[in-house]
N, C-alpha and C positions, 0 to 999 in steps of 0.2 A: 613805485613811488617810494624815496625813502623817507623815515622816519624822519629824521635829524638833518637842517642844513650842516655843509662842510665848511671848514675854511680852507683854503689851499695854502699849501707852503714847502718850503723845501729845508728842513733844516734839521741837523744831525742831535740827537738826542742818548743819553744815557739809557740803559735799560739794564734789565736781568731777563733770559731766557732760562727756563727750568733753571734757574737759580745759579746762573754762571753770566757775571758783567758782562757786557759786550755795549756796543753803538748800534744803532740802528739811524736810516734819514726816513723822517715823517715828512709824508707827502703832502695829507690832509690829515684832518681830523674834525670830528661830531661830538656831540654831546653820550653817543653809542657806540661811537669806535674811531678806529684810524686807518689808514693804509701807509704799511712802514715797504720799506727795503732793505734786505738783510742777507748778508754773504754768507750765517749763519744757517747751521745743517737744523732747519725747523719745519716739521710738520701740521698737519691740521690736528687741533687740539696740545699744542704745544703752549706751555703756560708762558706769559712774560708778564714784568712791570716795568712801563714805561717812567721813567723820570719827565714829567712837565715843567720844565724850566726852575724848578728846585719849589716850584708853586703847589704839587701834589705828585704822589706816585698813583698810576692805572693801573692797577690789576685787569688782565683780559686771557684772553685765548683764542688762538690763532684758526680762523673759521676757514678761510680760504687760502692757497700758495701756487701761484701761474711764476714760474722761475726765483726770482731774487724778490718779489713783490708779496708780501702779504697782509690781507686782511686780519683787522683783533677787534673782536669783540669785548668794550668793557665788562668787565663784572656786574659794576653799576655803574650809573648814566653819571654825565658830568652833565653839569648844573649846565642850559644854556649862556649864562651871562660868565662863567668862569671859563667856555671857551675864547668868546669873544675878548674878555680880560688877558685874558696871557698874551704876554708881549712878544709872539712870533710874529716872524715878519712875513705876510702871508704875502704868494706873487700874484702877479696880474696875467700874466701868460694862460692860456689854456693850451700847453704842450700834448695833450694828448684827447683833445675834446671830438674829434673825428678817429679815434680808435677803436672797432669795434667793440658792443659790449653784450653782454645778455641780458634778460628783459630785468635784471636786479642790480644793472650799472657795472658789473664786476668788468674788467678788461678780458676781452677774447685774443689781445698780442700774442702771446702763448701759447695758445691754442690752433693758430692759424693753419699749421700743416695737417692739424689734425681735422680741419676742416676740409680742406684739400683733398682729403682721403689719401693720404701718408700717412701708416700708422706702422710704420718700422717692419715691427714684427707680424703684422696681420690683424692681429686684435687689438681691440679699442679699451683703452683702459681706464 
């Protein structure tokens, strides 16, 4: 169960990764985090601040990374009513609401061959 309702959206947003500009497109976001998408070379525990529509900047850190997708955990929570306030324009679609997940929502897309038992080299990593 998670903590935080989300809002879904799809829209490109400013950031810093370990303190080099880039873009990133925010999927969703919580009061406790986001799930971005980023072409960017980012690992788990990689710092970013996301720019919120010039409304606040997040400090967070990158918990999870299944390809181009990853999870940020804020620093500290954003307010519920300052999510709802931000003027993204959240979709209606649920593109991905039949995608496998693990029991903590993350998406299993990524993981799929390695479900399969295709693990390349042999070992599970």
């Amino acid at each position: 169960m998670r903590s935080y309702n989300r809002l879904s959206m799809d829209r490109e947003v400013a950031c810093r990764i370990d303190g080099n500009r880039d873009f990133v497109t925010l999927y969703n976001i919580s009061s406790g985090g986001c799930m971005i998408e980023s072409f960017s070379d980012m690992n788990v525990g990689t710092r970013i601040a996301l720019d919120l529509n010039g409304i606040t900047t997040m400090d967070g850190c990158v918990v999870w990374r299944i390809e181009k997708n990853a999870g940020v955990k804020f620093d500290v929570p954003l307010h519920p009513a300052a999510v709802q306030s931000m003027d993204f324009a959240a979709i209606d679609e649920d593109f991905d609401q039949n995608d496998p997940r693990d029991r903590f929502g993350i998406p299993l897309v990524g993981t799929l061959h390695r479900a399969a038992g295709h693990f390349g080299s042999g070992e599970i990593s």
